[in-house]
N, C-alpha and C positions, 0 to 999 in steps of 0.2 A: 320651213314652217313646221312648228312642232305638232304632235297629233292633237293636244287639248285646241290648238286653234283650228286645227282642219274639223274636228266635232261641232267647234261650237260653230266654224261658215256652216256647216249643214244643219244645225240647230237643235244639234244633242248634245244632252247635260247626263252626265253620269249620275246614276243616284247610287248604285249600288253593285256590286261585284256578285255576281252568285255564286255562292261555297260549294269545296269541290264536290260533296255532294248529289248536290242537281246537277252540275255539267257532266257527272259521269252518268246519273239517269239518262240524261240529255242523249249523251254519246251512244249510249245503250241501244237504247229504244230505236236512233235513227240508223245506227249500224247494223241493229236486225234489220228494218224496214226495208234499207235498201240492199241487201244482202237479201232478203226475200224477192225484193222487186226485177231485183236484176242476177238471177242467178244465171243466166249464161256469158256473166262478165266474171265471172267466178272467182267474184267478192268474199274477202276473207274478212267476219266479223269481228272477231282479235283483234285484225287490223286498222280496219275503219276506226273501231270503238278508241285505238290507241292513238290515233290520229284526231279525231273528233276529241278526246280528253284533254287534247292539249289547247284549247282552243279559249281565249279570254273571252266569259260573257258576262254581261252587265247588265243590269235594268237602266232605265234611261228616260230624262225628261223629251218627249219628240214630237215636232211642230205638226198640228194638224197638216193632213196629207202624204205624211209619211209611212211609210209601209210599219206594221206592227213591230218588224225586226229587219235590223240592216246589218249585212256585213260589210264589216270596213278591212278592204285588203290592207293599207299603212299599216296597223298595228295586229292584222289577223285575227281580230274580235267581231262576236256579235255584237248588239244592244236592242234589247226585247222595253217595247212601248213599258214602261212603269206600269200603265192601264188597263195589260191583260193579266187575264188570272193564270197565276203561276201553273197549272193545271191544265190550262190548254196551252202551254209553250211550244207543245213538243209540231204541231202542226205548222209554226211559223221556224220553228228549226229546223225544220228538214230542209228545207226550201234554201234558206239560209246557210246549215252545210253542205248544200249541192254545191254553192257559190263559190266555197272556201276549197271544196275536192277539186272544183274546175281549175282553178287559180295554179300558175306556173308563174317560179321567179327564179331571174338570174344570180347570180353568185352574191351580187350585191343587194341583194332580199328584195329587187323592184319587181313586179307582177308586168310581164310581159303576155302573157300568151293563156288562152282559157282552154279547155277540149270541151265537145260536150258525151254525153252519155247515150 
């Protein structure tokens, strides 16, 4: 099953890619935060932020009920509701990249195993 079909069973429509720009604010912001939050995991900001940069996020048509932003492990993207203001993103991304840091895959890029924090 390809990923445009696994979106659309869950009832997300792409509308738009965010330029790399905002995904490095993105990255930014959520790699201080948690780099602040949890410094006795002695979270390296560099690091996070280079990890979080790499990450495909989209704006997205998304069925009432859905949470404002979902990470989809198959393609290692977000997708932030079209509906929120680009301004308050960074509140539904952190959430969001806890999701994608948890996420563990095998050789064959399939998501096995999550840790938590």
């Amino acid at each position: 099953m390809s990923i445009n079909s696994d979106l659309k069973k869950e009832g997300i429509e792409v509308v738009s890619k965010l330029d790399t720009l905002k995904v490095n604010s993105i990255a930014k912001t959520i790699a201080e935060k948690l780099t602040s939050a949890f410094s006795e995991y002695d979270f390296k900001t560099d690091e996070l932020f280079k990890k979080l940069a790499r990450l495909n996020m989209y704006t997205a048509k998304v069925p009432n009920g859905l949470s404002e932003a979902n990470y989809f492990y198959k393609n290692t993207s977000i997708y932030y509701n079209e509906k929120i203001d680009l301004n308050d993103i960074y509140k539904y991304a952190l959430h969001e990249c806890i999701h994608y840091l948890q996420e563990r895959k095998n050789s064959s890029r399939k998501a096995f195993k999550t840790w938590t924090l």
